[in-house]
C-alpha positions as CSV (number, residue, x, y, z in Angstrom):
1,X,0.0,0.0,0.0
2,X,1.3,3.5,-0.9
3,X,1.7,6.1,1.6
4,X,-0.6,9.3,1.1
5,X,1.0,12.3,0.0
6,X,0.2,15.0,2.5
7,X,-2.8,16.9,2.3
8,X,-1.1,20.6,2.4
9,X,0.9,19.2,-0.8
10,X,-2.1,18.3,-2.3
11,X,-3.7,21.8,-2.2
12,X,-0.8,23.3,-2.5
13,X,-0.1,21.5,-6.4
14,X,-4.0,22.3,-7.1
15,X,-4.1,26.3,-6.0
16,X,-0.6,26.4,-7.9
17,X,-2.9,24.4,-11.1
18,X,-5.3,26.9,-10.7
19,X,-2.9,29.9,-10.5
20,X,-1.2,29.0,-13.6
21,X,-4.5,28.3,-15.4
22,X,-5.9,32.0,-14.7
23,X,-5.7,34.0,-17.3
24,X,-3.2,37.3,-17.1
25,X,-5.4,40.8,-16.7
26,X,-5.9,42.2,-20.1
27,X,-3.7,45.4,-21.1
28,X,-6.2,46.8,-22.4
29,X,-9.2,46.7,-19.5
30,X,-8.1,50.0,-18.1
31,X,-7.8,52.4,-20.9
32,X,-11.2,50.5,-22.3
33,X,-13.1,51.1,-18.7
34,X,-11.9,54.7,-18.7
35,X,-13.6,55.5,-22.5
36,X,-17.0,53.3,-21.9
37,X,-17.1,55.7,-19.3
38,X,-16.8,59.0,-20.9
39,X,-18.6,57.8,-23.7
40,X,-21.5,56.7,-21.6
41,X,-21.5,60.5,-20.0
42,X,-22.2,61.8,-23.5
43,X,-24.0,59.2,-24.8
44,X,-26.4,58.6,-22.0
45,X,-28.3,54.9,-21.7
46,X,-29.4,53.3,-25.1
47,X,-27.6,51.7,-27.8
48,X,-25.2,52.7,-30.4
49,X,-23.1,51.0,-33.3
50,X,-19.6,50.4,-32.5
51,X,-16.7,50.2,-35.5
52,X,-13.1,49.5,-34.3
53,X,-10.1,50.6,-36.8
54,X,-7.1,50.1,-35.7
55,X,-3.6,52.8,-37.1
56,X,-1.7,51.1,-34.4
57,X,0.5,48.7,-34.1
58,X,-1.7,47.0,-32.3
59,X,-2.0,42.9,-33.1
60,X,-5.4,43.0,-35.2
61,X,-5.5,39.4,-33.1
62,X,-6.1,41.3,-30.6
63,X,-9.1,43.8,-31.7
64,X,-11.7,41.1,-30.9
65,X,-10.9,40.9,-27.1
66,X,-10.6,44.7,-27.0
67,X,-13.8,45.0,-28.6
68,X,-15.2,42.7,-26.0
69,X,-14.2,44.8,-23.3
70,X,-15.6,47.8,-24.3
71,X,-18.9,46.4,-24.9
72,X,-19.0,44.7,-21.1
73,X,-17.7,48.1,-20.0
74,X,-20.7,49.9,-22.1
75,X,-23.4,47.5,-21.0
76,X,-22.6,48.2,-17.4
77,X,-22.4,52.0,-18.0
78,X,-26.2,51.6,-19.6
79,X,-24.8,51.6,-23.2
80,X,-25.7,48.6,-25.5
81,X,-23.6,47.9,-28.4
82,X,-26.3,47.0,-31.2
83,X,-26.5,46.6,-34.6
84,X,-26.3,48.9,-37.9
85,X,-30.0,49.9,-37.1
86,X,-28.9,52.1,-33.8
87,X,-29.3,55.9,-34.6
88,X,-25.7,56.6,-32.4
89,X,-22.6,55.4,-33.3
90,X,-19.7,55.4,-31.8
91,X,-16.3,55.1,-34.1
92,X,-13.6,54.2,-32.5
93,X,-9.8,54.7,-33.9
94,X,-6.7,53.0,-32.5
95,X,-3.6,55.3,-33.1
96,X,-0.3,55.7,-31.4
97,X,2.4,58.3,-32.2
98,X,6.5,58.5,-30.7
99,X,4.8,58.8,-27.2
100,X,1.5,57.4,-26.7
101,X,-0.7,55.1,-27.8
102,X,-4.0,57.4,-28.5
103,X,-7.4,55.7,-28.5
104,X,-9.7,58.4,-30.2
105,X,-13.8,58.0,-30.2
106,X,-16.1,59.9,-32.2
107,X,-19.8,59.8,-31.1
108,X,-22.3,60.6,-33.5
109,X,-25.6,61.8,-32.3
110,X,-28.0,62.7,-35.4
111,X,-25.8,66.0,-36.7
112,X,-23.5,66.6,-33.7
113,X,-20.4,64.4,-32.9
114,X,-18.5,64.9,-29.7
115,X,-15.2,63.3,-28.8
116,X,-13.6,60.5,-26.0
117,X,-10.3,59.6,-25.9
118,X,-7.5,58.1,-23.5
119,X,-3.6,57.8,-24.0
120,X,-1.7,55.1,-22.9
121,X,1.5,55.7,-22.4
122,X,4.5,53.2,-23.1
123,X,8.4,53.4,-23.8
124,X,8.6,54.3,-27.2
125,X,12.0,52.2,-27.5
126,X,10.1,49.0,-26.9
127,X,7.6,49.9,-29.2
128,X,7.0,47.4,-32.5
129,X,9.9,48.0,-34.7
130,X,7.0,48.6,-37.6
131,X,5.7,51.4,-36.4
132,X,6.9,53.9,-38.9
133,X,5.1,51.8,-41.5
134,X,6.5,54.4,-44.2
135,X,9.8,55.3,-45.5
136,X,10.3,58.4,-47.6
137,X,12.5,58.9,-50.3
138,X,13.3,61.6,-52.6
139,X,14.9,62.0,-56.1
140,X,16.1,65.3,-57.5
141,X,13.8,65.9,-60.3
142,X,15.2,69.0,-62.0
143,X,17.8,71.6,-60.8
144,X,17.5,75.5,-61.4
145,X,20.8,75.5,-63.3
146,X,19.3,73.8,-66.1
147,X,16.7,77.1,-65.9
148,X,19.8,79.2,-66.3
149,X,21.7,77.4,-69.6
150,X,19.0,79.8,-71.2
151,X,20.1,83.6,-71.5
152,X,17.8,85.9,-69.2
153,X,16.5,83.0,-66.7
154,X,18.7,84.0,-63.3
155,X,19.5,80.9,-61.1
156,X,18.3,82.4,-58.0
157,X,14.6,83.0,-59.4
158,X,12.0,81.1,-57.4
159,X,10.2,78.2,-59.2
160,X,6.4,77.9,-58.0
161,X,5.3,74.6,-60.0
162,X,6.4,72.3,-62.5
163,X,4.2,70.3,-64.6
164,X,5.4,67.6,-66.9
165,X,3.5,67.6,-70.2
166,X,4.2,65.2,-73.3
167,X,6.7,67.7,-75.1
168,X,8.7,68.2,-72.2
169,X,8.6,69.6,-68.8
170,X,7.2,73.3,-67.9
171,X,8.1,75.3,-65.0
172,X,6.1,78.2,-63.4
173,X,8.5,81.2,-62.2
174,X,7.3,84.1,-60.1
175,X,7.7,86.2,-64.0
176,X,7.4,83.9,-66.5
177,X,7.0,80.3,-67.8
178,X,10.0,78.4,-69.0
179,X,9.7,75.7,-71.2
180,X,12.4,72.6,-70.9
181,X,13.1,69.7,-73.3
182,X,15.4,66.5,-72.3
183,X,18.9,66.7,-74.2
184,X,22.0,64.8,-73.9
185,X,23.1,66.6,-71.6
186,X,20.2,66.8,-69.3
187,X,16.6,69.1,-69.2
188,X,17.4,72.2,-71.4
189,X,15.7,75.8,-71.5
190,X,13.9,76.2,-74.9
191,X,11.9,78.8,-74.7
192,X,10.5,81.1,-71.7
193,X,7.4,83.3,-71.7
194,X,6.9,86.3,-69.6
195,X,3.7,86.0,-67.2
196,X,3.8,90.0,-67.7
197,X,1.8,90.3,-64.0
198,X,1.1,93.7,-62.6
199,X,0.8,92.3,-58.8
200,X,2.8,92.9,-55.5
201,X,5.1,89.8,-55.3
202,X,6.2,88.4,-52.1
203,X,9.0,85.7,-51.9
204,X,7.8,82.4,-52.7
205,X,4.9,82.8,-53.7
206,X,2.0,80.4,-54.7
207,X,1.8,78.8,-58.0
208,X,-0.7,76.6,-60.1
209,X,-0.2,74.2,-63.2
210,X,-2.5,71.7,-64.8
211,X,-2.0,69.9,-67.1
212,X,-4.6,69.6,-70.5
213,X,-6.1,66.4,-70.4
214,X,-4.3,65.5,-73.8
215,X,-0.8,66.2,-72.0
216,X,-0.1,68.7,-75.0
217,X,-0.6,71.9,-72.6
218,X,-1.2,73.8,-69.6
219,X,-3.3,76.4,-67.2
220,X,-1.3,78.0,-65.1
221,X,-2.6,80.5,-62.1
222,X,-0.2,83.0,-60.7
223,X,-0.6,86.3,-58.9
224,X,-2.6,88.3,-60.9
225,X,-2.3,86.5,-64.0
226,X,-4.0,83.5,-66.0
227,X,-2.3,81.6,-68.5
228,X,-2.5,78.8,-71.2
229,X,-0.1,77.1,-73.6
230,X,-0.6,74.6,-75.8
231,X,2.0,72.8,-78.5
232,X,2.2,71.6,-82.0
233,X,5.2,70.4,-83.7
234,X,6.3,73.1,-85.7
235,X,6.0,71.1,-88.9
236,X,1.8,71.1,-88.3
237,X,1.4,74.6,-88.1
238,X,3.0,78.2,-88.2
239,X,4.3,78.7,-85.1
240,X,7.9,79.9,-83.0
241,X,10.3,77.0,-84.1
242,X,9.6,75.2,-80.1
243,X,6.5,74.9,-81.3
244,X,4.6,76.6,-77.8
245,X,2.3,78.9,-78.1
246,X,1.5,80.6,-74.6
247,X,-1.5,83.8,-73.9
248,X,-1.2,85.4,-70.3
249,X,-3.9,87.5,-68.9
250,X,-4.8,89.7,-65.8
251,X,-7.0,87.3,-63.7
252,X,-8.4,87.9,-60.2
253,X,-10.4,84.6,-60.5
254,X,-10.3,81.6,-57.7
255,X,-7.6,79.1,-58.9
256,X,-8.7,75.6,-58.9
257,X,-6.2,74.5,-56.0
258,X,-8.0,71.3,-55.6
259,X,-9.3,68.5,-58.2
260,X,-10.6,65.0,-56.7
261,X,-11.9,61.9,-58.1
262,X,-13.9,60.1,-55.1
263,X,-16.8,57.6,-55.2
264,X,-19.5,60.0,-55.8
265,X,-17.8,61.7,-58.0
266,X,-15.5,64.4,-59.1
267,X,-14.6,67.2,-56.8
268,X,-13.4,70.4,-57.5
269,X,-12.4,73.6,-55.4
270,X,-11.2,77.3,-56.4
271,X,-10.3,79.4,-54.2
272,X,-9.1,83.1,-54.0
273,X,-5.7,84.2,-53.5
274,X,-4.0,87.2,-51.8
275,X,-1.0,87.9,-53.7
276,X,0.0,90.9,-51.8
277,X,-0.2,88.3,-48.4
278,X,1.0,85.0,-50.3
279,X,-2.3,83.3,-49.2
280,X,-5.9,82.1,-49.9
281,X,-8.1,84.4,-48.3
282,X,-11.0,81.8,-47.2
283,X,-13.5,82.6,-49.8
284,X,-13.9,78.7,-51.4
285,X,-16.1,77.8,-54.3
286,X,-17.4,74.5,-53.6
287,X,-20.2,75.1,-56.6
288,X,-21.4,77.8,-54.1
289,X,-19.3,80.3,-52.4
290,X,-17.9,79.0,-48.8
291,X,-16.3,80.8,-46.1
292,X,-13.5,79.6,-44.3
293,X,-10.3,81.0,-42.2
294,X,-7.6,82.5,-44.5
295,X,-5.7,79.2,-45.0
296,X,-1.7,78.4,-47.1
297,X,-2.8,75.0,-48.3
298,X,-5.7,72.7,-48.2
299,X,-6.6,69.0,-49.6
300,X,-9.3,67.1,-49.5
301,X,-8.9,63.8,-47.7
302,X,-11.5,60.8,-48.0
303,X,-12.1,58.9,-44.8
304,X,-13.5,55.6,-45.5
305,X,-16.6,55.5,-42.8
306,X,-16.6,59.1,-43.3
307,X,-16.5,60.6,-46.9
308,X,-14.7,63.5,-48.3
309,X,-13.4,66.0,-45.7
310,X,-11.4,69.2,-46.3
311,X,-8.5,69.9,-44.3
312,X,-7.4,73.2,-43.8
313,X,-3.5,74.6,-42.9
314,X,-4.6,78.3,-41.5
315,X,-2.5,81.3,-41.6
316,X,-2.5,81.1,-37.8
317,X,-0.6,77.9,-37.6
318,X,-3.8,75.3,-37.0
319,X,-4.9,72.5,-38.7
320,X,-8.6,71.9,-39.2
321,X,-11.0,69.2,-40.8
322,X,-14.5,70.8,-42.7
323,X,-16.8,67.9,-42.6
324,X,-20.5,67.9,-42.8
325,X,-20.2,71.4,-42.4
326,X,-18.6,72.1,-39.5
327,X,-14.7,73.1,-38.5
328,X,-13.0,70.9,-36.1
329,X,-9.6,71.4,-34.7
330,X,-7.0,69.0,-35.6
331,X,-3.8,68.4,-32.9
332,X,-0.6,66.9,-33.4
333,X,-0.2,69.7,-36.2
334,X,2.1,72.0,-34.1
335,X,5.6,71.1,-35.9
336,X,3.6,71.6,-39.3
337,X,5.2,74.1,-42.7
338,X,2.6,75.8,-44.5
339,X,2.7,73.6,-46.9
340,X,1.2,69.8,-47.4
341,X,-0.2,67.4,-50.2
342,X,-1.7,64.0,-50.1
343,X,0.1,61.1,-51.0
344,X,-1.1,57.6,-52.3
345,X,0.0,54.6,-50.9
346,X,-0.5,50.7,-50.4
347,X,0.8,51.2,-46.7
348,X,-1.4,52.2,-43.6
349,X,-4.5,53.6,-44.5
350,X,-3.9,54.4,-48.1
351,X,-3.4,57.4,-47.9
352,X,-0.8,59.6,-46.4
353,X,-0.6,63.6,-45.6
354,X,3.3,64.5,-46.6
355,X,3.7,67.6,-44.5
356,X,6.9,70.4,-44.5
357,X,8.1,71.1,-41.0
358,X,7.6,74.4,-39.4
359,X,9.5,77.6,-39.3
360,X,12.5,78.9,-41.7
361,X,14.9,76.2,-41.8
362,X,17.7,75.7,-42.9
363,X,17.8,71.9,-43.3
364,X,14.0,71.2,-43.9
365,X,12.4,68.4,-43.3
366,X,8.5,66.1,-44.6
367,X,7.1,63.8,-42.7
368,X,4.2,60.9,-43.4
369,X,1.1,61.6,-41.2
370,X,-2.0,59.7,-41.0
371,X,-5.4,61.0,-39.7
372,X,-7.3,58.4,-38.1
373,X,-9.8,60.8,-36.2
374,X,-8.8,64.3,-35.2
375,X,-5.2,64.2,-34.2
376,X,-2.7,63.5,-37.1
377,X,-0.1,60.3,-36.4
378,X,3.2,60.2,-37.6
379,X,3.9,57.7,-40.1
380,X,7.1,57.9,-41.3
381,X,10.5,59.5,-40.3
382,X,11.5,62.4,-41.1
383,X,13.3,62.8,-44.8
384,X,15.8,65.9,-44.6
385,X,15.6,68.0,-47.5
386,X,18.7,70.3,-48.6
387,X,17.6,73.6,-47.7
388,X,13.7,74.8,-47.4
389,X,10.4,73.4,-49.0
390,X,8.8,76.4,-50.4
391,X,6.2,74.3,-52.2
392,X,4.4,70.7,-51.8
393,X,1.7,69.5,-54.4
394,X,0.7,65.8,-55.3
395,X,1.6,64.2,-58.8
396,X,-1.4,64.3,-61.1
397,X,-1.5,60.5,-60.3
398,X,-1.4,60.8,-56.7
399,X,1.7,58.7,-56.1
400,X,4.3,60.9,-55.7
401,X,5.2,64.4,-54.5
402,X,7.1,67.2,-55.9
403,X,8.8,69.5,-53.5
404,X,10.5,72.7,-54.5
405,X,13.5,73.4,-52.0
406,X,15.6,76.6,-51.6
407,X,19.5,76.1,-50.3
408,X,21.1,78.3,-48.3
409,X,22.5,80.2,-51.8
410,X,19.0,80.5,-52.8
411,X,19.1,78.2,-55.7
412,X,16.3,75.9,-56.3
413,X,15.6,72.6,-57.3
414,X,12.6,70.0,-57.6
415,X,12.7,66.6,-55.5
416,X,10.3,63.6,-56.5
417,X,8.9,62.4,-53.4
418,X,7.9,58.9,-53.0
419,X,6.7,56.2,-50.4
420,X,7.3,52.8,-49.6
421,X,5.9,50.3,-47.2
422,X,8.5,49.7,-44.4
């Protein structure tokens, strides 16, 4: 017969079975507790649809337990979690940036929508090694000397845009339009027109060229002025031997800074500009005249759950978002140029806001920034430029971004921006 093990060894084995078998508290119980209850305080008891997208880096394993949390947490603050047919929904976005992890809700009531949110803070040196999911790079496109192989076309003359069109590239200068063709020896001046503007120039100022859509011309806006060009080989028709023939007029019409393609649809905004200040004043056609604050730059970002949205880059240094008719305040902006442009991506959320950094620099600087709710996240490290960005726009195409930068000598050249998925 075998002895009995002792009875304290015997509970002792079975409480040490049943501490190993209990599961470890969730990381995530707190900061879900914390914004159940502020949304319940705005919310009140009822029900309301919840949508989870997560911008962190953040397991998407692990969305389902978080989302089982917040629902408990909801339930017991009176707030039921129900189906697509609930009038309030609450839209929650998972985010982090170089400090925090930022949970961000947006609860929708009818036509008002309030805002929970909670950090939770962590080392940002044990953070996933993912979690700039972007990496920048830049390509010079054209340098200013090849503007000045061309008699009467000074190095140090700022460019505003650059447009490539079938016969060769054309770049917009604050007094004229120069025309360059590829050569042996690199992108040559062929021919430059004279914009012939009237207005009060400020340095660096803003500039617009669109292409035709047959890629054989251009519109270009600049202060005070309106101008077209178009080409035929010289052989086709009587024409200057390049083969350009470019009209300039005094305009003070809205330029078309923005032209969209979304699922309802094209979009397209004009605006007016202040040449004497170097920005748009605020006045926006959106088919009918709009009023916003006077503003450098603006893009219009679609937001899958939420539709097109304007975002705004104010005189006074803040960001804002226009959606359904209403201004909201965007943080996380601070360190922001007054330039941006949108970028198209396969990384992250699709679609990335490349933004200058703030101030005069010397060395400047774009960034990648998502913007999950209403505070932008940095997605990328920083990519130094050689001198300062004086102008951002997207590629027709969306995929890349031309930056104009200004050394320290005040010449200029034009960098190709692009993005890959880290």
């Amino acid at each position: 017969m075998k002895p009995m093990k002792p009875i304290w060894l015997i509970v002792a084995v079975a409480m040490g079975l049943t501490a190993s078998a209990a599961p470890a508290p969730s990381p995530w119980a707190e900061p879900a507790a914390a914004l159940a209850g502020q949304i319940a305080e705005i919310l009140g008891p009822g029900q309301a649809r919840l949508t989870i997208h997560n911008l962190s880096a953040i397991s998407n394993d692990e969305i389902p337990s978080i989302r089982q949390l917040l629902e408990q947490d909801l339930k017991a603050d009176g707030v039921l979690a129900s189906g697509a047919e609930s009038a309030n929904t609450v839209r929650l976005t998972l985010s982090e940036n170089q400090r925090e992890r930022l949970w961000v809700a947006e609860v929708i009531e009818g036509n008002e929508t309030r805002v929970a949110m909670v950090s939770i803070h962590y080392d940002a040196t044990a953070a996933s090694p993912g979690q700039d999911r972007i990496v920048l790079r830049k390509e010079r496109y054209v340098r200013n000397a090849a503007l000045s192989r061309s008699p009467g076309i000074p190095s140090d003359e700022p460019v505003l845009a650059i447009v490539a069109t079938n016969p060769g590239l054309v770049v917009l200068k604050q007094d004229k339009i120069v025309v360059l063709s590829m050569m042996a020896a690199g992108w040559m001046a062929q021919a430059s027109f004279d914009l012939n503007s009237r207005a009060q120039l400020t340095r660096d100022p803003h500039g617009i060229l669109l292409p035709t859509p047959d890629g054989n011309g251009f519109t270009a806006f600049a202060a005070g002025t309106e101008c077209t060009g178009s080409y035929l080989p010289p052989e086709n028709v009587t024409r200057p031997a390049n083969g350009w023939s470019v009209n300039c007029h005094e305009s003070d019409d809205p330029w078309p800074i923005l032209q969209s393609e979304t699922e309802n649809g094209s979009i397209s905004i004009k605006a007016f500009y202040n040449a004497a200040r170097n920005y748009f004043t605020g006045t926006v056609s959106l088919g009918s005249l709009a009023n916003f604050p006077p503003f450098y730059s603006a893009a219009v970002l679609v937001r899958p759950a939420e539709g097109a949205a304007l975002l705004i880059n104010g005189i006074d240094g803040k960001v804002q978002l226009e959606e359904n008719g209403a201004l909201k305040p965007v943080s996380g902006a601070r360190d922001w140029g007054s330039d941006f442009a949108l970028l198209r991506t396969a990384c992250g959320a699709g679609t990335e806001i490349v933004a200058s950094g703030s101030g005069e620099a010397v060395s400047d600087s774009l960034r990648a920034y998502e913007l999950p709710a209403l505070e932008v996240v940095p997605a990328s490290a920083p990519l130094a430029m050689d001198g300062t960005v004086t102008a951002l726009w997207p590629a027709p195409d969306g995929k890349s971004v031309f930056a104009v930068v200004r050394s320290i000598t005040n010449q200029y050249e034009v960098d190709r921006v692009t993005a890959s998925c880290n």
